[in-house]
N, C-alpha and C positions, 0 to 999 in steps of 0.2 A: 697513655692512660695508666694509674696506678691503683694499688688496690687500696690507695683511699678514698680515690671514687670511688669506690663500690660498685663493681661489673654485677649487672644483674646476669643473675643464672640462667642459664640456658636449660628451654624445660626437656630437650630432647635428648638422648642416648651421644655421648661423645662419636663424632663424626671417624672418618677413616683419614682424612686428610688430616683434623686436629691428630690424633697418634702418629700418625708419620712426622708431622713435624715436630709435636713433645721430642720423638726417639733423635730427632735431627738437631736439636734443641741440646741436648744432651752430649751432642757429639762434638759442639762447638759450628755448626755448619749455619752458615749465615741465614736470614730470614730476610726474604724480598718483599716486595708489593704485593706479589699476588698471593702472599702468605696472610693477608692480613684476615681474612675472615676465620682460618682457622685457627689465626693467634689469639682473636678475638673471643674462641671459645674456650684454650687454653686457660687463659684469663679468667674466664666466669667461672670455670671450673677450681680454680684456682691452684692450677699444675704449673703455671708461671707468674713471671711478676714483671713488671716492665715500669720505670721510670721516666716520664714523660720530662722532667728536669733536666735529667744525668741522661741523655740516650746515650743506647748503648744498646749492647748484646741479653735476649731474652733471659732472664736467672731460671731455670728448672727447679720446682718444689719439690716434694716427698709425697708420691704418689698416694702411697697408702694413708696420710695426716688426710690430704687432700678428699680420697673418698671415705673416710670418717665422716669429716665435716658435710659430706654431700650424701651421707646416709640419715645424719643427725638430721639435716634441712628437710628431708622428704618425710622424714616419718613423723617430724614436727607439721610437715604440710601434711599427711595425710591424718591425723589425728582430727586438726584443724577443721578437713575438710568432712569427717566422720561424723565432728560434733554438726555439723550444719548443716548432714544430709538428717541427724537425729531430733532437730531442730525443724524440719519441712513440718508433718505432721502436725506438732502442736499451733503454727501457725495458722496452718487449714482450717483448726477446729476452734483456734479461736478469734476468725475474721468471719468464720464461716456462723457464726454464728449473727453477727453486726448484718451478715446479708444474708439471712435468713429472716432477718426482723425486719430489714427492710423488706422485702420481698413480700411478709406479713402484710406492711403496712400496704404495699400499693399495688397489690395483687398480680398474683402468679399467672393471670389468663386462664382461659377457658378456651378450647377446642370444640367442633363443631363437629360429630359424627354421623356421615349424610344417608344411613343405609342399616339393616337388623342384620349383616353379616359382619358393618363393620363396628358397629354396638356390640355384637356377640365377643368379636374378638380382644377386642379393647379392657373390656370386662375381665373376661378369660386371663389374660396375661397379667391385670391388675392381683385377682384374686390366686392366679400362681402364686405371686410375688407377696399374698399377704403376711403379715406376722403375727400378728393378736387379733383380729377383730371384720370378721365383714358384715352388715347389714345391708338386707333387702326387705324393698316392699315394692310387691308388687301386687297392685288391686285385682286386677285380672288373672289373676292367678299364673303357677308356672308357666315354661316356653312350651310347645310345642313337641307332641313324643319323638320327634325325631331329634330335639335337641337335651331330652332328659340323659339321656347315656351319657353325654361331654360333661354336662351340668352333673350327676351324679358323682363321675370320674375324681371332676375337677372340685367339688365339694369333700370327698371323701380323702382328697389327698390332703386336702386343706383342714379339714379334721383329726388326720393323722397327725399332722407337724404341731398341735395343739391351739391352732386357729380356733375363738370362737364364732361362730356362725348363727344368728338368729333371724326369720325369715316371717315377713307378716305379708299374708295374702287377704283379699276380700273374702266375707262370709259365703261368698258364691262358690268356692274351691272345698266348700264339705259336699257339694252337690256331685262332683266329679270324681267318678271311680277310678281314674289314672291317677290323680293326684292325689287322690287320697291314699294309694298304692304307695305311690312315691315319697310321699313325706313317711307314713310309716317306716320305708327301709331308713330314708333319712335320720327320722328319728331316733330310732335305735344307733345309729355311729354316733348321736351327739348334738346333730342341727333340731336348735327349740325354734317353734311355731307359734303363731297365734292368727286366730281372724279377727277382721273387723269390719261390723256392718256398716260404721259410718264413712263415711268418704276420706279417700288420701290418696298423695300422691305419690307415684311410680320415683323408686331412685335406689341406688345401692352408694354403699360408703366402705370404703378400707381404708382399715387401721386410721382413720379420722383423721385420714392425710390426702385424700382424694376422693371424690362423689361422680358418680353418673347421675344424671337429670332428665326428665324427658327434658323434649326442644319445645320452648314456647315464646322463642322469638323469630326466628325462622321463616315458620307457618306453617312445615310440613307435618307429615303424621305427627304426633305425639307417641306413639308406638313402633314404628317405624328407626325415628332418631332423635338425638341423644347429645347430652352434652358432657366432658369430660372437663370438670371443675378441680383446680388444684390451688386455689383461695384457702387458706386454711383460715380466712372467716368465716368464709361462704359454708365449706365443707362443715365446719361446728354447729351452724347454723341447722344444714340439713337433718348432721345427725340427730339434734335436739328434736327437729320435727318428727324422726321415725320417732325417737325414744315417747313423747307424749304419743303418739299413736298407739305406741305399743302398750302402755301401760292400760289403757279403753281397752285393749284385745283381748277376745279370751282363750287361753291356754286349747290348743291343737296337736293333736299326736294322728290323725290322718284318721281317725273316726269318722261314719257319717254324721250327719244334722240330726240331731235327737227329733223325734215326733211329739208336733202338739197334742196333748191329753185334750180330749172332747168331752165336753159335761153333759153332752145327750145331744144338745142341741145345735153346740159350735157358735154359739152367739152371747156374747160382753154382755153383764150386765148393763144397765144407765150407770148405777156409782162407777163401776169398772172403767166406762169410758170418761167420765168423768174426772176419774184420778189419773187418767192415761193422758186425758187433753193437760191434767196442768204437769203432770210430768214431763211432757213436750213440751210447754212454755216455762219452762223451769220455774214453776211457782212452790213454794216454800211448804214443804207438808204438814206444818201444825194450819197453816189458812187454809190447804184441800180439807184435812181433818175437819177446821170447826165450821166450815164452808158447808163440808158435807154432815155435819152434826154428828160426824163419828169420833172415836177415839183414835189414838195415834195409834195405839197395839194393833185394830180392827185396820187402820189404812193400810201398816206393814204388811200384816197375813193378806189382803187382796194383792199389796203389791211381790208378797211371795208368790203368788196362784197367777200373776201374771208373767212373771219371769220364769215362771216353770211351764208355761201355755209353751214360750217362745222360744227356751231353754237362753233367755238374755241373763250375764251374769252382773250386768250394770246398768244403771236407769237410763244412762243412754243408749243402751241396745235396746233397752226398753222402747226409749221412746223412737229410735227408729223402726223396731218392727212394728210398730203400730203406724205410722208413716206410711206402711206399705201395705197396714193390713185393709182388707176389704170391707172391715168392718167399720174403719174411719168413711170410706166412701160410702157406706151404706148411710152411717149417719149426715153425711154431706146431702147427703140425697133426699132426706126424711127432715131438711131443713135445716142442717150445718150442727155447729156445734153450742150456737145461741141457744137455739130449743131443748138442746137437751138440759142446758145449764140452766135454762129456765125455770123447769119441771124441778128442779132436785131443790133448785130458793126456794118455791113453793112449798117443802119440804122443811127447810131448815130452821133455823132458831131467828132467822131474820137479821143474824149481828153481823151479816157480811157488810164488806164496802160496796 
């Protein structure tokens, strides 16, 4: 073999046998058979030369040319291989990105959480891990005092690192003097509240990269378990439904439930419940106004004196505490809410439909 074949290098440390035989090489001392592998690396190295035409006796090169050229090779390979380890990275990030779209597309799965310890924890470790953003609502108000300490901990730390944290509970959690303890210290680190009287569903969201869900395929509790969604359609999806929740909510800092003012009696007028019924069927206030042959100014100020009854700060708190109020069933009772509407035509300018 000559060296214009071209002996590939040898990627390992020159052997003990190649030097002994280079130094024997040098001395004129013949090279047998069983010299062949370590001439073979003589050769890659390129410490010798051998003519596969002309045989003959091995020619010994100039050591030092030889490890030149065999510093040159390496540090050209290790450049090489620098650029390619510098080179990993940008690939990740941008194939990583082709399968993250994908992933988009035909969704990430959902996990099933069969148990309220292993809900808790799942939770827990998501909202370790958050960065910017976690939302909760939970109708039922907070967990349990035995679980406010971890929740407190685990909030406050998450407040610290400049997480924001916004928490919407049902109207029934101004009624609880724990919780209303508890959102006050909350409040003050930073976590904003709100209630809301009308109905919604239980979920928490981080960083709009992951949701818990109650379970409502299953068929177990809804309380109990949980689903752990990383769809980030789904997951947008949720958020969007806290966020229109939240915006019906009204502002909580862990206050009680203000008290209805009583006007002697405790009992709605007829127009009163009659702006209230079309309130609740979302009928347009210039038709209650000419309905009721009042003015639009006179319907506002009743529907100020209503919303301060109930301390509602939107027509749909409005119209749900009057949903619950007793005073809807009284008039259910006294012949629904035909009769009353009856009485008030008799009344009016007769332009109704």
């Amino acid at each position: 073999m000559s060296e214009r074949d071209g002996p590939s290098r040898p990627e390992g440390p020159l052997s003990g046998a190649a030097r002994e035989l280079y130094a024997r090489i040098t001395r004129g001392e013949p090279v047998g058979p069983q010299d062949a592998d370590a001439l073979a690396e003589l050769v890659g190295w390129r410490l010798v030369t051998v003519d596969a035409d002309r045989p003959g006796p091995p020619i010994a090169l100039d050591p030092q040319e030889a490890a030149r050229r065999r510093l040159d090779e390496e540090l050209r390979d290790m450049a090489a291989r620098a650029a390619r380890i510098a080179a990993v990275p940008g690939v990740g990030d941008e194939l990583g990105l082709h399968f993250e779209r994908a992933k988009w597309r035909s969704g990430s799965g959902s996990e099933f959480l069969a148990g309220r310890e292993q809900v808790s924890a799942r939770i827990g470790e998501a909202v370790d891990r958050a960065e910017s953003e976690v939302l909760t609502a939970l109708p039922a108000g907070p967990a349990c005092p035995d679980l406010l300490d971890d929740d407190t901990a685990r909030a406050s730390r998450a407040l610290a690192r400049g997480v924001r944290m916004r928490t919407l509970f049902g109207d029934g959690v101004r009624d609880d003097a724990a919780a209303r303890a508890w959102a006050s210290v909350m409040s003050g680190r930073g976590n904003r509240f709100r209630t809301l009287l009308a109905p919604f569903q239980r979920c928490v969201v981080v960083d709009r990269r992951q949701a818990f869900v109650s379970d409502h395929v299953v068929g177990g509790d809804p309380e109990q378990t949980a689903w752990h969604v990383m769809d980030r359609a789904f997951v947008a999806f949720v958020a969007e439904g806290f966020e229109d929740a939240w915006r019906r909510a009204d502002i909580w800092h862990g206050d009680p439930r203000r008290a209805v003012p009583d006007d002697g009696t405790g009992r709605l007028t007829d127009r009163q419940r009659e702006i209230l019924i079309d309130t609740a069927a979302g009928v347009d206030q210039r038709i209650t106004a000419r309905r009721l042959n009042i003015g639009l100014r006179t319907l506002t100020k009743e529907l100020g004196l209503l919303r301060a009854r109930w301390g509602a700060t939107t027509l749909a708190a409005l119209a749900y505490q009057w949903a619950l109020s007793p005073e809807r069933l009284r008039t259910a009772d006294a012949g629904g809410a035909g009769g009353d509407r009856s009485g008030q035509r008799d009344g009016s300018d007769g332009s109704d439909p």
